[in-house]
VMD Tcl script that draws the C-alpha trace (Angstrom):
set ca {
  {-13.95 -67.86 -36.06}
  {-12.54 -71.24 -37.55}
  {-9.26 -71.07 -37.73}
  {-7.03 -72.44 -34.62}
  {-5.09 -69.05 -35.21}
  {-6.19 -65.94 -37.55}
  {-3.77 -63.24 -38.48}
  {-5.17 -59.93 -37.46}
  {-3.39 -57.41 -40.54}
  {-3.55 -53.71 -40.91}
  {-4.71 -53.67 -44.27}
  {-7.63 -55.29 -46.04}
  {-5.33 -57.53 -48.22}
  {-2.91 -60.73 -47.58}
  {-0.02 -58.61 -48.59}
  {-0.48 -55.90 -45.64}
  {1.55 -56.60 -42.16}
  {0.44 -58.93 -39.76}
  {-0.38 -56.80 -36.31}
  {-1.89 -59.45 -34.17}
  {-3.85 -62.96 -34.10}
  {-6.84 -63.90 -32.71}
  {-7.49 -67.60 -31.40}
  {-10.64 -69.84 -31.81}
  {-13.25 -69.39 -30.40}
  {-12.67 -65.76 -30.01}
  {-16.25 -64.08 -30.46}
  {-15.36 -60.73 -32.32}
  {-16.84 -57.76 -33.13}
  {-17.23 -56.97 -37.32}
  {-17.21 -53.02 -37.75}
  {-16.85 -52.94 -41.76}
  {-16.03 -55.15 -45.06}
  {-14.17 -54.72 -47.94}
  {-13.94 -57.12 -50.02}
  {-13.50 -60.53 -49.17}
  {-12.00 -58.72 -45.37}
  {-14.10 -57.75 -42.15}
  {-12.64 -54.76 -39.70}
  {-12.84 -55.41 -36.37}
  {-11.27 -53.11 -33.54}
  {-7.80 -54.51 -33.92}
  {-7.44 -54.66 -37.90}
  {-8.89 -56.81 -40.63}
  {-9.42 -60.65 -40.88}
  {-10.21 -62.51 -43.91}
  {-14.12 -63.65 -43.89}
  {-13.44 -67.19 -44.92}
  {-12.23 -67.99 -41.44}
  {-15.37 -66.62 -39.79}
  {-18.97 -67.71 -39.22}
  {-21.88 -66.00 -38.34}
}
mol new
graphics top color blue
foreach p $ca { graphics top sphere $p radius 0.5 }
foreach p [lrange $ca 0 end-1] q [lrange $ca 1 end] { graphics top cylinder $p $q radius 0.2 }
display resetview
């Protein structure tokens, strides 16, 4: 991930409730998409702060 901080939220949308952050750095696990949003075993993240 890029970010220095990325918002872990329950939904796949900036409008759903933040439930957690992960830090950079962090390698992460992607389980899904939708949309622009990956799942990963704590919620979703938005893609743009993540590289493969």
């Amino acid at each position: 991930m890029t970010a220095s901080k990325l918002n872990i939220r329950s939904g796949a949308s900036t409008s759903t409730k933040v439930v957690g952050y992960y830090t950079k750095g962090q390698v992460l696990d992607i389980i899904g998409q939708t949309g622009s949003f990956y799942k990963t075993s704590r919620g979703y993240i938005h893609s743009g702060y993540t590289k493969k």
